[in-house]
C-alpha positions as CSV (number, residue, x, y, z in Angstrom):
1,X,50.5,144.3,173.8
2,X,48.8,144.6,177.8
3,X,47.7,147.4,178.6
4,X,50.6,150.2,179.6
5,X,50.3,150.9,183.2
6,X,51.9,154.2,184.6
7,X,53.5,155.4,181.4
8,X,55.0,158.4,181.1
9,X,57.4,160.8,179.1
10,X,60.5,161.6,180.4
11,X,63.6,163.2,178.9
12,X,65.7,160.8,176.4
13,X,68.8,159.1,177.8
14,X,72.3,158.3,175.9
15,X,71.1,154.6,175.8
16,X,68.0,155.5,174.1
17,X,69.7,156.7,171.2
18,X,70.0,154.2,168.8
19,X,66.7,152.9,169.5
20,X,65.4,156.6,169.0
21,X,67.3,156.4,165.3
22,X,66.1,153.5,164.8
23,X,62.1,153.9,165.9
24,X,62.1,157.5,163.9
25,X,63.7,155.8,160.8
26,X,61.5,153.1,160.7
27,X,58.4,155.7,159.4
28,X,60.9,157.7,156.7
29,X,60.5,155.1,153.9
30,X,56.7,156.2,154.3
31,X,57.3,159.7,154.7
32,X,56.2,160.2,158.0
33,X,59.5,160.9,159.7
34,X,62.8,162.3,158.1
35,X,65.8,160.5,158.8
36,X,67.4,160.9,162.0
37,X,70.9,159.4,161.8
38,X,72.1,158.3,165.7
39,X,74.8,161.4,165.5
40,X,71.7,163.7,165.2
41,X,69.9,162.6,168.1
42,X,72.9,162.4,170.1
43,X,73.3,166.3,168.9
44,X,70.2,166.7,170.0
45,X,69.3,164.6,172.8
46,X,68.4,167.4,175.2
47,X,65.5,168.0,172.8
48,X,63.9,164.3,172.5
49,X,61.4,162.8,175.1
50,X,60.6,159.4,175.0
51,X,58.2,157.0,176.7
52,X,59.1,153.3,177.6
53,X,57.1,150.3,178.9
54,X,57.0,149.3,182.3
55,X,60.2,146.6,181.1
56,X,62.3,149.9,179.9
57,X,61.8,149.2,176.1
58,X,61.5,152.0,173.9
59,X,57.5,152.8,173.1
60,X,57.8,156.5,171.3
61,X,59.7,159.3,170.8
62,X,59.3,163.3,170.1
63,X,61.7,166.0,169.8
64,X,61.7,170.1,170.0
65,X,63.0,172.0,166.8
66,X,64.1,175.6,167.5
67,X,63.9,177.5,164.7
68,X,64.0,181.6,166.6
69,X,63.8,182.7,169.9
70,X,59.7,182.9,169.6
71,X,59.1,179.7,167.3
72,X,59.6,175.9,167.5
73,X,58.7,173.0,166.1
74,X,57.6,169.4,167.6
75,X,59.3,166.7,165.1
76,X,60.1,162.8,165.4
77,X,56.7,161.8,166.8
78,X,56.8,158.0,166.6
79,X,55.5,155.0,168.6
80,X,56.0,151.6,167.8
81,X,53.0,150.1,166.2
82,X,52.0,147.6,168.4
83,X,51.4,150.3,170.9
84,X,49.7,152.7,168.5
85,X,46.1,154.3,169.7
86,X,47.0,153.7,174.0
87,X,47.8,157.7,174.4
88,X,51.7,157.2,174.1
89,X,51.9,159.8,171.1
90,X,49.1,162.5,173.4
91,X,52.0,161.9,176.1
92,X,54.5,162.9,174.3
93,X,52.9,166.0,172.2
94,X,51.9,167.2,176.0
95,X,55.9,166.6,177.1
96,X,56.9,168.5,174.4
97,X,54.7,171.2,174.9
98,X,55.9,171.0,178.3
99,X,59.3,171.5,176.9
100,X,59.0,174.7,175.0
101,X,57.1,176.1,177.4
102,X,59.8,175.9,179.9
103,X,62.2,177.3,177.3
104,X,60.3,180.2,176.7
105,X,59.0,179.5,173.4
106,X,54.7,181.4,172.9
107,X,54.5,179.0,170.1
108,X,54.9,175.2,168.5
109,X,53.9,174.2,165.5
110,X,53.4,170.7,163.9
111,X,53.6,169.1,160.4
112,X,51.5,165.8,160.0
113,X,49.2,163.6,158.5
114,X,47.4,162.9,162.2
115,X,45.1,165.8,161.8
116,X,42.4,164.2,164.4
117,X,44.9,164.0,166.8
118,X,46.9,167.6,166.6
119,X,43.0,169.3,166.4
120,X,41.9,166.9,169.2
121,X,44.5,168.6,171.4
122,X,43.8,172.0,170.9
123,X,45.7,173.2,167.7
124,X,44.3,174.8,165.1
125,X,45.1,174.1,161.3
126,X,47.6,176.3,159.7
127,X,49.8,176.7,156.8
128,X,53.4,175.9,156.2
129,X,53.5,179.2,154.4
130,X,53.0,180.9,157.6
131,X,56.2,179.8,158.8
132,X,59.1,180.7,156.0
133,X,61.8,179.0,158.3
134,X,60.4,175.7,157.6
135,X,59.8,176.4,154.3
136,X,63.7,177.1,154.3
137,X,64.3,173.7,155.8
138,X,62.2,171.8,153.0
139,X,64.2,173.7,150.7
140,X,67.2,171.9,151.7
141,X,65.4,168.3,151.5
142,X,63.9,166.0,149.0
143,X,61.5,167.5,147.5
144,X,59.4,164.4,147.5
145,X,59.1,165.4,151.0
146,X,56.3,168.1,150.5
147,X,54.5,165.7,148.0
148,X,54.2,162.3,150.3
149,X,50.6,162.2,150.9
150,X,48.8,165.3,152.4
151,X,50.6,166.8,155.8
152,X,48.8,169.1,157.2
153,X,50.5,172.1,159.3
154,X,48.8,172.8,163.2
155,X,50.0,175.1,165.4
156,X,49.2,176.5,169.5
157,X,50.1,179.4,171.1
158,X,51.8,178.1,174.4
159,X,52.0,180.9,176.6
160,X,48.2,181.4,177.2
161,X,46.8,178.1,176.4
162,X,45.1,179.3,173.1
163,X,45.3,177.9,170.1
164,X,46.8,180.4,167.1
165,X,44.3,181.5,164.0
């Protein structure tokens, strides 16, 4: 793939939805994504930023989970392989910061296997324990999804720029 001039993230449209299924759904078989049915993004479109090439294709997605008023979660990250390691997936972490900032939220927390890239962007490791509403959530899940490969939890305080210990 060229090079990707003047990318950017930008909120998701109706069109983008079954291409949003589709890119998240892709990485579930491998347990990097859950399943996101095209009813559940539509739900939740308001929530999902995406970046597209220059030609309007789909590139990556990323969505914001609210869990409380003070704590919410950034889930979906995907990018299409062939445009893997170009920045797409720092856009999108940075638009969904962006996001939760604007919606009031002091703090966002991650659950992934890209530690290099969540640390590299000023999160700090954490535990899933900290956060009992996701544990909740896994609760109502396949188990195998706590025991595909090793995710690790990150989290950042939003409202001062710090990360959280």
């Amino acid at each position: 793939m060229p090079d990707l001039p003047r990318v950017r993230a930008e909120p998701a449209l109706e069109s983008d939805i079954p291409a949003i299924s589709a890119l998240n759904n892709a990485f579930a078989p491998q347990g990097l994504t859950l399943m996101r049915s095209p009813e559940f993004v539509e739900t939740h479109l308001q929530d999902y930023r995406v970046v597209r090439s220059p030609d309007g294709a789909l590139l990556g997605c990323a969505a914001l989970d609210e869990y409380s008023p003070s704590l919410a979660e950034l889930v979906s990250l995907a990018v299409v392989p062939e445009a893997q390691g170009r920045g797409i997936g720092k856009l999108l972490i940075e638009a969904i910061e962006d996001l939760a900032q604007k919606r009031g939220y002091p703090e966002l927390f991650a659950v992934s296997f890209s530690d290099r890239l969540f640390l590299g962007m000023g999160y700090s490791a954490s535990s899933v324990v900290q956060y009992p509403e996701k544990e909740a959530r896994y609760a109502l899940i396949d188990r195998s999804e706590l025991t595909i490969g090793r995710k690790y939890c990150f989290t950042k305080l939003l409202d001062r720029g710090i990360t959280a210990a």
